[in-house]
Backbone as JSON, one array per atom type, in Angstrom:
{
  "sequence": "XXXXXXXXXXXXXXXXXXXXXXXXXXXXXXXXXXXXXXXXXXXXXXXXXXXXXXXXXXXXXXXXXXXXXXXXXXXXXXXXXXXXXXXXXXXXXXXXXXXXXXXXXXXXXXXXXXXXXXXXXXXXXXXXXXXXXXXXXXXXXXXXXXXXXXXXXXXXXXXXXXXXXXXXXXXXXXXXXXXXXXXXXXXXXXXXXXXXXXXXXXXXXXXXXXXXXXXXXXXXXXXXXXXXXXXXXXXXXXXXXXXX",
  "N": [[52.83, 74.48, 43.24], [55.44, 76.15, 42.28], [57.63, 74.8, 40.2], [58.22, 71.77, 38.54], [59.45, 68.85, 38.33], [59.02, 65.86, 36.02], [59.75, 62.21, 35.82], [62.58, 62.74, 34.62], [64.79, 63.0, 31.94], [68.17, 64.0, 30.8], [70.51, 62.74, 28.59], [73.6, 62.98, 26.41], [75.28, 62.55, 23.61], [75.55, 58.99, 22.36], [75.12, 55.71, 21.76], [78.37, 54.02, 22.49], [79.28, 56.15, 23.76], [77.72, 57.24, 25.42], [76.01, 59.7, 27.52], [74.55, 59.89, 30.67], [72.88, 62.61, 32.14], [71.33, 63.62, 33.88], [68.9, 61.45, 35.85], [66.06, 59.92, 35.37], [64.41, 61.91, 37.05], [62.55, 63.19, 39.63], [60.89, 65.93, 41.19], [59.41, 68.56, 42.79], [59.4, 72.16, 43.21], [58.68, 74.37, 45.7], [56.08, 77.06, 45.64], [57.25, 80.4, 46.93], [59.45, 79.87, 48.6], [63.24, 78.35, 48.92], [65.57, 77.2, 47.73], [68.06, 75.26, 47.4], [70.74, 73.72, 45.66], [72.45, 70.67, 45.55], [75.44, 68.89, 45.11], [78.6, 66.52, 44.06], [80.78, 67.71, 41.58], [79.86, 67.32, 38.49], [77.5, 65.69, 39.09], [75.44, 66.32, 38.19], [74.12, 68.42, 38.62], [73.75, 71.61, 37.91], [72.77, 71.2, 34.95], [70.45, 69.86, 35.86], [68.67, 72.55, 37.27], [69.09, 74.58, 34.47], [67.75, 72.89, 32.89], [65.16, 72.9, 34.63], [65.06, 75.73, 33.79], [64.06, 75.82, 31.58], [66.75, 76.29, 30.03], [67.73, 74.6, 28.68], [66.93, 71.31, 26.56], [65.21, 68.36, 27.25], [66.28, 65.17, 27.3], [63.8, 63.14, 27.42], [61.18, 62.75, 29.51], [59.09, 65.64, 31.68], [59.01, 68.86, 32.53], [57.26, 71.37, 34.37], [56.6, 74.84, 35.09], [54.95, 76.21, 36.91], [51.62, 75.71, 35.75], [52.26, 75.52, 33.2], [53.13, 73.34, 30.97], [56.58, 73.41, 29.79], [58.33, 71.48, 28.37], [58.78, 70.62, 25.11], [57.69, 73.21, 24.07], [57.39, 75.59, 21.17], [60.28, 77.55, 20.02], [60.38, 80.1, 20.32], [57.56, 80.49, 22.07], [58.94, 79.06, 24.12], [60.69, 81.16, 24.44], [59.42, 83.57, 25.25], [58.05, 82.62, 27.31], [60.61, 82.06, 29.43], [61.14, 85.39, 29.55], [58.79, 86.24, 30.39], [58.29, 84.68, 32.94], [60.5, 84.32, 34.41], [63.44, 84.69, 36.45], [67.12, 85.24, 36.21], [69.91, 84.68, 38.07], [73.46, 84.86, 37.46], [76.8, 83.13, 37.76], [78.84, 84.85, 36.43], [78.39, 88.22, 36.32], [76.87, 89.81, 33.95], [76.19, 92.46, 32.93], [75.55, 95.14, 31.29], [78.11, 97.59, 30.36], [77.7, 100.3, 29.28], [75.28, 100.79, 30.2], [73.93, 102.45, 33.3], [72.82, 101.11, 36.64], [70.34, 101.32, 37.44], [70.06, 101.36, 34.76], [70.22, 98.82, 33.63], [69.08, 97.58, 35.53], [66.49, 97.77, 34.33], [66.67, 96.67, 31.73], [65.78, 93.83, 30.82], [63.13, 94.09, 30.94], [62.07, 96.77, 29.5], [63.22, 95.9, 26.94], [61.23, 94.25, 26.56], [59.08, 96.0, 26.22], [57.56, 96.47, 28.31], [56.24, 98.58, 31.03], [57.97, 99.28, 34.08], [56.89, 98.18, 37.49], [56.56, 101.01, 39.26], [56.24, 100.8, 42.18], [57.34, 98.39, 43.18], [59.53, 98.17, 42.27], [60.97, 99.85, 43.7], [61.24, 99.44, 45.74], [62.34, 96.95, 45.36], [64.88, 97.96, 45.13], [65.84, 99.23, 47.41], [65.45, 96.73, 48.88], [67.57, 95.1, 48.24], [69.57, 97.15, 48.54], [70.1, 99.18, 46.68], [69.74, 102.13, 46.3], [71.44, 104.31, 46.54], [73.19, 104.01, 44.22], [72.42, 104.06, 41.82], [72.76, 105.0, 39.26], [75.04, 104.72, 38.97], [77.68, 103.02, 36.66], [78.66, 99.84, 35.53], [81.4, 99.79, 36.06], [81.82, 101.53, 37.85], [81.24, 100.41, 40.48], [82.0, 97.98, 42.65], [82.37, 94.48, 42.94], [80.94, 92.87, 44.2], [78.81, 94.63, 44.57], [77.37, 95.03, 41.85], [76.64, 92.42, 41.49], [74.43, 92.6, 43.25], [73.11, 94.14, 41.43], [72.73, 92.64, 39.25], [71.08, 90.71, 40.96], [68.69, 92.37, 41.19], [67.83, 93.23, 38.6], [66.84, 90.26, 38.21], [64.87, 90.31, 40.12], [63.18, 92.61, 39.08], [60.85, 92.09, 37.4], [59.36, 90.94, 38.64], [59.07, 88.19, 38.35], [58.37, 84.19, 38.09], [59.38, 82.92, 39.34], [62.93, 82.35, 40.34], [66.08, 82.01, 39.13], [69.36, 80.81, 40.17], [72.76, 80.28, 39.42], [75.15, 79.33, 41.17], [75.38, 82.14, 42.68], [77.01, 83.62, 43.67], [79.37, 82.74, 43.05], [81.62, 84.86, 42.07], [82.44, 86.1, 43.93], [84.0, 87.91, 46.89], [84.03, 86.59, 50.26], [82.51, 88.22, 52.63], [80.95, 90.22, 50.44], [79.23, 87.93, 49.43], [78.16, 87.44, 51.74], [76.65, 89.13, 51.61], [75.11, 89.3, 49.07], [73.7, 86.76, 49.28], [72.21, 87.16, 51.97], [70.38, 89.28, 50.67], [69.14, 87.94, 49.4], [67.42, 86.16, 50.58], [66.36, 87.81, 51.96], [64.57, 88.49, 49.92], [63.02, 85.94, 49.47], [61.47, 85.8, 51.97], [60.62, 88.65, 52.27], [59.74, 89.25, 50.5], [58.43, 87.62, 49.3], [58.81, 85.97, 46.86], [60.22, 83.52, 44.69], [63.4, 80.73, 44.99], [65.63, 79.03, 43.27], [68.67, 77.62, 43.57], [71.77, 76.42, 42.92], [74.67, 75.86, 44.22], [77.79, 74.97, 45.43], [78.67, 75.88, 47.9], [78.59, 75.08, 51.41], [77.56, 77.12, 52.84], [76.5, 78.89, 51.48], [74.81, 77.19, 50.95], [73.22, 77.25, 53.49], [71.39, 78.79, 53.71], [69.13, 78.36, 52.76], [65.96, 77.72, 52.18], [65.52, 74.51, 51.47], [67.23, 72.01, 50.97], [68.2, 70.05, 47.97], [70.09, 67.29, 47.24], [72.01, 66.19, 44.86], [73.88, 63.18, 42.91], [75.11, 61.31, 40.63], [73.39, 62.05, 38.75], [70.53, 61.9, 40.03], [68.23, 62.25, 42.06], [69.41, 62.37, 45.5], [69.09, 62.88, 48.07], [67.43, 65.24, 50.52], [67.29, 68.14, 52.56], [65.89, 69.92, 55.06], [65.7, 73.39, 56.52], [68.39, 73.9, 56.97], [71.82, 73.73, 58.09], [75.14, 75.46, 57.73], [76.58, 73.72, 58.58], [75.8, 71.18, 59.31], [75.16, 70.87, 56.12], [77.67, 70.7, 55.06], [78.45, 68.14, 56.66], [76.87, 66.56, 55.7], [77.58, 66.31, 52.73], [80.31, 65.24, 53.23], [79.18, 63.21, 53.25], [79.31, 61.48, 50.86], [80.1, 59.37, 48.62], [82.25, 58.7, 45.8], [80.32, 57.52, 44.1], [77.85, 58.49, 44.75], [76.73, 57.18, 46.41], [75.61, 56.96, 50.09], [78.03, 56.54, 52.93]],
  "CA": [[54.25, 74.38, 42.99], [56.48, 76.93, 41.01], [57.83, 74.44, 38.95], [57.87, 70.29, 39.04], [60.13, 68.11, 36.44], [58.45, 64.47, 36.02], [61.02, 61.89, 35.33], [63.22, 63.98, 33.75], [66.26, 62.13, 31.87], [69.08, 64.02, 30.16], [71.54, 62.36, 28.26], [74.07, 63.64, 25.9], [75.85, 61.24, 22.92], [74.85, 57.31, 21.96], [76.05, 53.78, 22.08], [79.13, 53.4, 23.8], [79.52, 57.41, 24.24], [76.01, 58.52, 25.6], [76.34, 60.08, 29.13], [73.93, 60.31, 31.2], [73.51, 63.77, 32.9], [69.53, 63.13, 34.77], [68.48, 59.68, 35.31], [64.82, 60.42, 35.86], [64.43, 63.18, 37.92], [61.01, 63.42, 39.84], [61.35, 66.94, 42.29], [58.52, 69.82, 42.68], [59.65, 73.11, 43.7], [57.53, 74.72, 46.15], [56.64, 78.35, 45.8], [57.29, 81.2, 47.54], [60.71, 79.39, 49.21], [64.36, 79.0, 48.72], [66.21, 75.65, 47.36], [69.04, 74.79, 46.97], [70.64, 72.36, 44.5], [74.41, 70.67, 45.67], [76.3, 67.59, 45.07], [79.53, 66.37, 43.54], [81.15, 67.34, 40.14], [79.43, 65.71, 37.35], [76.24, 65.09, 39.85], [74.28, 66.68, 37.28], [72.92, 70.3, 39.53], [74.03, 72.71, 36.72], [71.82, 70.36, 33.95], [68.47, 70.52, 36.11], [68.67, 74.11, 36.93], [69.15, 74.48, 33.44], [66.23, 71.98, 32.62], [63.85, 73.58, 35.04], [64.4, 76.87, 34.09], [64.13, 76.45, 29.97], [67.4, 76.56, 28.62], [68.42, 72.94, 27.8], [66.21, 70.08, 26.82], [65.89, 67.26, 28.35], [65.39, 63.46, 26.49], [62.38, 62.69, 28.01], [60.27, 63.27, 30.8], [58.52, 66.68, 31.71], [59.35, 69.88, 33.01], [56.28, 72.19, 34.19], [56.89, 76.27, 35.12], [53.29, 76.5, 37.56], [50.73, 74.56, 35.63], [52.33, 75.52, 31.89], [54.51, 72.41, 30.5], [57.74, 74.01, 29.03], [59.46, 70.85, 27.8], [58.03, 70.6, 24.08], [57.41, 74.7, 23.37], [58.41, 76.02, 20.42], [61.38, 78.61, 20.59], [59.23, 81.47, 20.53], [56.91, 80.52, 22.95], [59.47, 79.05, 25.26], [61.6, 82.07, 24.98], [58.35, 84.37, 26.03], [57.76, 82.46, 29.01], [61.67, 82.88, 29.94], [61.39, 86.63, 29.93], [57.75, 86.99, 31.24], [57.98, 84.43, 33.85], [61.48, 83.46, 34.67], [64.46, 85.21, 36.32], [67.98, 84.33, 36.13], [71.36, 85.08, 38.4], [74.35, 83.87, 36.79], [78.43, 83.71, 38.6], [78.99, 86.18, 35.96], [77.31, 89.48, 36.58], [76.35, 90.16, 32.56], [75.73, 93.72, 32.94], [76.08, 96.04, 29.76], [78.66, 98.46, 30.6], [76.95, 101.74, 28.76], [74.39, 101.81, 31.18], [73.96, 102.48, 34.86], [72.5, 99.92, 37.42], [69.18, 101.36, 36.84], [69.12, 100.85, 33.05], [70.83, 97.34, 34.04], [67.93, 96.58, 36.28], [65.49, 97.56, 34.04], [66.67, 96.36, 30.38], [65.1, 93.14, 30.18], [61.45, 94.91, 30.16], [62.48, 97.64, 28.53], [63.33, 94.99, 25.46], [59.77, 93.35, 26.11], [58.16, 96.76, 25.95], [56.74, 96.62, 29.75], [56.51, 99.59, 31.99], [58.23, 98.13, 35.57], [56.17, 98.5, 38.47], [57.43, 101.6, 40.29], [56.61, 101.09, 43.4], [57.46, 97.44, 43.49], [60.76, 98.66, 41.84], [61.81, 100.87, 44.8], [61.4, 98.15, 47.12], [63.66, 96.05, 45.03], [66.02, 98.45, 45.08], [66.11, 99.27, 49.12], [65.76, 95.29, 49.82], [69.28, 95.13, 47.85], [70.42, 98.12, 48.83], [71.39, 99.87, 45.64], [69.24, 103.53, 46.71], [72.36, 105.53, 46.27], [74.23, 103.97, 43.51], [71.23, 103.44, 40.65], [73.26, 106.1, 38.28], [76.57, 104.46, 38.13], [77.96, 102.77, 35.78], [79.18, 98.48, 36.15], [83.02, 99.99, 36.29], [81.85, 101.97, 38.98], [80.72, 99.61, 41.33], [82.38, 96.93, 43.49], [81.6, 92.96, 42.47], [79.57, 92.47, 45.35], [77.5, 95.63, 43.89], [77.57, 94.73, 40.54], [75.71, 91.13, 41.43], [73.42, 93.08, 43.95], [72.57, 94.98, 40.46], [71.77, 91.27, 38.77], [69.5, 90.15, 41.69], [67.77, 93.19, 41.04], [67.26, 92.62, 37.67], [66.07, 89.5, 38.45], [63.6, 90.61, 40.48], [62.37, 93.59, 39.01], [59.99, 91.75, 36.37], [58.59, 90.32, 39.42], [58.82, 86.86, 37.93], [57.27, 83.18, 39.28], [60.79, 81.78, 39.82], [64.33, 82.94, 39.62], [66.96, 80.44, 39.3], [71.11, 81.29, 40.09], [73.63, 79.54, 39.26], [76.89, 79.92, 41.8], [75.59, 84.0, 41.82], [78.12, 84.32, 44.78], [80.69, 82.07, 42.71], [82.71, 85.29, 41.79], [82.43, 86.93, 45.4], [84.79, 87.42, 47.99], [83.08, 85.97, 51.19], [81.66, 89.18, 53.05], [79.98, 90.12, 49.25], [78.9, 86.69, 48.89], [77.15, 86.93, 52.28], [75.41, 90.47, 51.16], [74.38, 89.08, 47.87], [72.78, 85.49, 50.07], [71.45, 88.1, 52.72], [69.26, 89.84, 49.75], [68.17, 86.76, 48.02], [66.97, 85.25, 51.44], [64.89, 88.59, 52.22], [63.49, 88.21, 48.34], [61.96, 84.93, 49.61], [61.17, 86.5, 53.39], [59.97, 89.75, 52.96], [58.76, 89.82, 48.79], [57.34, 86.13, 48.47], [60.16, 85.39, 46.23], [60.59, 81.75, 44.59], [64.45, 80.75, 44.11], [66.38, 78.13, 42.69], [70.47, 78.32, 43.6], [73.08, 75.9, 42.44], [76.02, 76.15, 44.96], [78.79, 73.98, 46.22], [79.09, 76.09, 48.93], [78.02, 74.71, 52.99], [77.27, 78.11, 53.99], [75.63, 79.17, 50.95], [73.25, 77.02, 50.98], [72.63, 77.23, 54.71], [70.28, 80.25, 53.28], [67.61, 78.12, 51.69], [64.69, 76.81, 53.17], [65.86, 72.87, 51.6], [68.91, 71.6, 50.11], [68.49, 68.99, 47.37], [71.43, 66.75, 46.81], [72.32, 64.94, 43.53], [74.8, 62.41, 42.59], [74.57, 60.21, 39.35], [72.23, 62.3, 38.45], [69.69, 61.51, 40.65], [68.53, 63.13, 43.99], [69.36, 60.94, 46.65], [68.72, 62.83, 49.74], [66.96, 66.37, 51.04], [67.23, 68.92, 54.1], [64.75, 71.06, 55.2], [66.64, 73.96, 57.78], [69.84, 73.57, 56.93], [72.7, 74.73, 58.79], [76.34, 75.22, 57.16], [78.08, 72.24, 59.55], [74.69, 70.0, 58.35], [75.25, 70.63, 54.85], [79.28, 69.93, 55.57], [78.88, 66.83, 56.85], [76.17, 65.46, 54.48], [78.18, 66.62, 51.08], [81.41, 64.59, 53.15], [78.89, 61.12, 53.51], [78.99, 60.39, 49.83], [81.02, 58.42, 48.36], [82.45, 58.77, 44.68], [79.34, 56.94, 43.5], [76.88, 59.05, 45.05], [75.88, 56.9, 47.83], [76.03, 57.23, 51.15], [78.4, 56.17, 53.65]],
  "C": [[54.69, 75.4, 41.93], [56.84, 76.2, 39.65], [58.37, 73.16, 39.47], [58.9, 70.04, 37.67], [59.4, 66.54, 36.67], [59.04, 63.4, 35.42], [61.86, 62.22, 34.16], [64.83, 62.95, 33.12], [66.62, 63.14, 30.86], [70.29, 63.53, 29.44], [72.19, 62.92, 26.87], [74.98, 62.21, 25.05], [74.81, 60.35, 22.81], [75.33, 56.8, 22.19], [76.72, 54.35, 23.1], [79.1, 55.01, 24.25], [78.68, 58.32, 25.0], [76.3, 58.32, 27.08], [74.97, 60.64, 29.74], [73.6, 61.17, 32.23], [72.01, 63.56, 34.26], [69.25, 61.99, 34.43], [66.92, 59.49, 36.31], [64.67, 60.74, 36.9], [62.91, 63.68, 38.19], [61.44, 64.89, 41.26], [60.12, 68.04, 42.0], [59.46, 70.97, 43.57], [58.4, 74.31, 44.24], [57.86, 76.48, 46.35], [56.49, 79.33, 47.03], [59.07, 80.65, 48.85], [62.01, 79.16, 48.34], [64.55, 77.65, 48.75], [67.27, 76.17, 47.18], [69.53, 73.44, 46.07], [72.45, 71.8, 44.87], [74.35, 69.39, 45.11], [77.6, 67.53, 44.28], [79.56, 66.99, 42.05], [80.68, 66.4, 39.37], [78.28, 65.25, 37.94], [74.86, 65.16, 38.74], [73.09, 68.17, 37.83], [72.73, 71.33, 38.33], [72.62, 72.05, 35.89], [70.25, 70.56, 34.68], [68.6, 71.3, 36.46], [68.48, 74.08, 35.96], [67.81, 73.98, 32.74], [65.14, 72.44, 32.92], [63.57, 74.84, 33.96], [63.72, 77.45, 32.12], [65.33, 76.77, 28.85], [68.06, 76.08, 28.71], [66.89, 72.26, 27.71], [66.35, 69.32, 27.48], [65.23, 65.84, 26.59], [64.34, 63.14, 26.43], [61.81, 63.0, 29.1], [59.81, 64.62, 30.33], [58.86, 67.64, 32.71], [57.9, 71.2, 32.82], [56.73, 73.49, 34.98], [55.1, 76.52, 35.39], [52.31, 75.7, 36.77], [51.09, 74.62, 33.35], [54.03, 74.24, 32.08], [55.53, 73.19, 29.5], [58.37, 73.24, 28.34], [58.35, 70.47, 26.14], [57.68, 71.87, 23.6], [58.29, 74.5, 22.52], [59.25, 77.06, 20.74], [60.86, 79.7, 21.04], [58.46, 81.91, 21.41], [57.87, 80.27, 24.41], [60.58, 80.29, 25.39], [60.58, 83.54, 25.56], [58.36, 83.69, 27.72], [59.06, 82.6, 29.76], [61.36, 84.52, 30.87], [60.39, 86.83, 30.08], [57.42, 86.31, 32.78], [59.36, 84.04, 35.18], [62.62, 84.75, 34.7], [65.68, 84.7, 36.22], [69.41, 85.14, 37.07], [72.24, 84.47, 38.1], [75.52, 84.4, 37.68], [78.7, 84.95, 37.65], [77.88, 87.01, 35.8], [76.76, 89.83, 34.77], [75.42, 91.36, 32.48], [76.24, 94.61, 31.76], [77.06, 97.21, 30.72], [78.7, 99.73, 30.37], [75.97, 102.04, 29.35], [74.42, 101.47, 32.48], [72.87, 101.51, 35.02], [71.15, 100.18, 37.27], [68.76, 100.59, 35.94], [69.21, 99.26, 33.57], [69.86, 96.37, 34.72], [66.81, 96.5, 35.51], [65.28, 96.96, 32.46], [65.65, 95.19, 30.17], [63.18, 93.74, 29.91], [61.6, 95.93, 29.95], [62.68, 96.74, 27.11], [61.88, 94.46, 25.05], [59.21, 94.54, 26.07], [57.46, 96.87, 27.13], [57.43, 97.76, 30.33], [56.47, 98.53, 33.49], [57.21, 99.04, 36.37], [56.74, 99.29, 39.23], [57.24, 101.38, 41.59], [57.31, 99.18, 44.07], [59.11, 97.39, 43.18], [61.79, 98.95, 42.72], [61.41, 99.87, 45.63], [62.04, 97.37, 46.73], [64.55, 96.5, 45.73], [66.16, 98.97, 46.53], [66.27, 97.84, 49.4], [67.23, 95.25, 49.18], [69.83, 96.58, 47.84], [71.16, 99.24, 48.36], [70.84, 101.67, 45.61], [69.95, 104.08, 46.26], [73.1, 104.99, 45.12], [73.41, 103.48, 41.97], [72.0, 104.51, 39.77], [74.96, 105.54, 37.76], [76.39, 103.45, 37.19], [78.51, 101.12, 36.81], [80.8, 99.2, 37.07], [82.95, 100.82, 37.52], [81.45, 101.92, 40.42], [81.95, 98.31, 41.64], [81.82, 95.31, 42.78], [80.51, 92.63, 43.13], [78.34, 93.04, 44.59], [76.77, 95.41, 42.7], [76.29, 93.66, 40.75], [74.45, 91.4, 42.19], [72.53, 93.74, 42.32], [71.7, 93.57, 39.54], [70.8, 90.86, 39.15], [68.74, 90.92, 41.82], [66.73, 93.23, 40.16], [66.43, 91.59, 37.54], [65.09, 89.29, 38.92], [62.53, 91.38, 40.39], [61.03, 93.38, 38.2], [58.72, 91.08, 37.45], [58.13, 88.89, 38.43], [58.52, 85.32, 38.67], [58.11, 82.57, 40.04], [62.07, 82.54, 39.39], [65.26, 81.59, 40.06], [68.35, 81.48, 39.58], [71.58, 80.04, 40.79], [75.28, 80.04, 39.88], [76.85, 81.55, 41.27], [76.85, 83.92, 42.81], [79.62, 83.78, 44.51], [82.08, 83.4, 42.84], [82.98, 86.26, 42.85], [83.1, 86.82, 46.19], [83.31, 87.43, 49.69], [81.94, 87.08, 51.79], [80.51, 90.11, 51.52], [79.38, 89.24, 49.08], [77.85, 86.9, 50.38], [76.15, 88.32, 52.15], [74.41, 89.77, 50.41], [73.08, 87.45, 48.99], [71.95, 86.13, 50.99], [70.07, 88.53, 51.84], [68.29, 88.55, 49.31], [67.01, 86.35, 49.14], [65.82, 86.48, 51.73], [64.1, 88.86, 51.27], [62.4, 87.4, 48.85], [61.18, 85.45, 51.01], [60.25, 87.16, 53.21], [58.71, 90.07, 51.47], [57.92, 88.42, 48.5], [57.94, 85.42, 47.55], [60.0, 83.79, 45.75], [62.3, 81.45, 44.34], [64.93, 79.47, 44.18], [67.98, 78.2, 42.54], [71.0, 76.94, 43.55], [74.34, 76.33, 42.91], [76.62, 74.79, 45.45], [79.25, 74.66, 47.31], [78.32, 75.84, 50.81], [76.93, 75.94, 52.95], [76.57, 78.86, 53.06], [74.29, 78.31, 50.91], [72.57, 76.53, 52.29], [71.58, 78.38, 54.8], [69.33, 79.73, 52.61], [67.38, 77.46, 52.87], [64.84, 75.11, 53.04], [66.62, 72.83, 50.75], [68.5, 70.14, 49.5], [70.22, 68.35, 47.27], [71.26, 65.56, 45.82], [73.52, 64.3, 43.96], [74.17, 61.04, 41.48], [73.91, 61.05, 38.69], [70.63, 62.07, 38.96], [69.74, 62.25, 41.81], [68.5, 62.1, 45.06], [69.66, 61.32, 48.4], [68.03, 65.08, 49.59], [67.47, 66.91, 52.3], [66.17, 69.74, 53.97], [65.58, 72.13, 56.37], [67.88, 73.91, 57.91], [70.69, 74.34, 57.54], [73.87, 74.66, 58.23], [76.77, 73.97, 57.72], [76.95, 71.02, 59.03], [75.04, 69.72, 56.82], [76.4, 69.65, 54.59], [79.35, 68.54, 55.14], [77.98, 65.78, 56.16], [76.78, 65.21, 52.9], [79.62, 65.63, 51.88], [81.07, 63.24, 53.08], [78.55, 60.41, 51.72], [80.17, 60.41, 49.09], [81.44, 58.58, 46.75], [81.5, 58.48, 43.76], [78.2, 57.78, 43.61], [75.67, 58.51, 46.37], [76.28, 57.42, 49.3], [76.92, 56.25, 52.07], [78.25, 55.09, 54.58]]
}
């Protein structure tokens, strides 16, 4: 497994005010495939993402990243395993604007002091497509492009897991299905592990299984999902989180 949480509880506040965001959360993530994470507002998807990937605690339980436990590192250590094992796509693209899509892809190891793997590099950069445009600048790129330049980043460290959070949130639809196109031949064609957080059907008709929260809790799976499947499983629950 990539990475497992073992009843995992988040809660936030006390007494009468303490909210519970995970209400033990047992889930392995299997590698080399493509999850998804949906459910209602307030379900609690954002929070484990988050949990898995290292940057929130949790209350209790355990959170393991391949056979190293992450929940209990100190800062230091858990912010090494971040940036040696762990990628991240976020809705906002968080690209420095002084350097081109290159530097952009290659800053985070450039900061750790690692030489990237060239030839594993240039196969990033053909599976997303960015061949001709590795010299511009963010301002001189498209949004679509821009987030193609993130999931690059994300993959250039060749890390064990990448997580994104709504990357295609700030995408108009035909960008949004580029950027889901790439991610899906990450896991396809490179071996890829990912972790995506969408409320969208048709985004996450691109992973290999669709968790679904509510309460905080997962209270159902897909394996094969198809947009009109997802649909009509995200319309059978009920304000509570049950089903229909």
């Amino acid at each position: 497994m990539a990475a497992r949480a073992r009843q995992v509880v988040k809660a936030y506040g006390s007494g009468e005010t303490r909210v519970v965001a995970l209400d033990g959360i047992d889930v392995d993530i299997a590698r080399g495939q493509f999850t998804a994470i949906m459910g209602p507002s307030g379900s609690g998807k954002s929070t484990l993402m988050h949990c898995l990937a290292g940057l929130d605690t949790v209350s209790s339980g355990q959170i393991f990243l391949d056979d190293t436990e992450s929940t209990g590192l100190k800062d230091k250590k858990l912010t090494r395993l971040r940036r040696d094992r762990v990628g991240f796509i976020f809705q906002a693209f968080n690209l420095l604007p002084t350097l081109n899509a290159l530097e952009n892809i290659t800053l985070p190891m450039d900061i750790a002091g690692r030489k990237p793997d060239r030839a594993w590099l240039d196969q990033v950069v053909e599976t997303v497509g960015l061949a001709g445009r590795l010299k511009h600048r963010p301002t001189e790129l498209s949004g679509g492009q821009q987030q193609r330049v993130a999931v690059a980043r994300a993959l250039a460290s060749r890390p064990e897991i990448i997580f994104g959070d709504e990357p295609t949130g700030n995408l108009d639809s035909r960008a949004g299905a580029e950027v889901l196109g790439f991610l899906r031949r990450s896991v396809t064609d490179l071996g890829q592990t990912i972790v995506m957080v969408t409320h969208d059907p048709v985004a996450a008709s691109y992973a290999d299984r669709v968790l679904y929260l509510a309460d905080g809790r997962i209270v159902d799976e897909m394996y094969s999902p198809t947009a009109d499947q997802v649909l009509d499983r995200m319309k059978s629950f009920d304000a509570r989180g049950r089903t229909s």
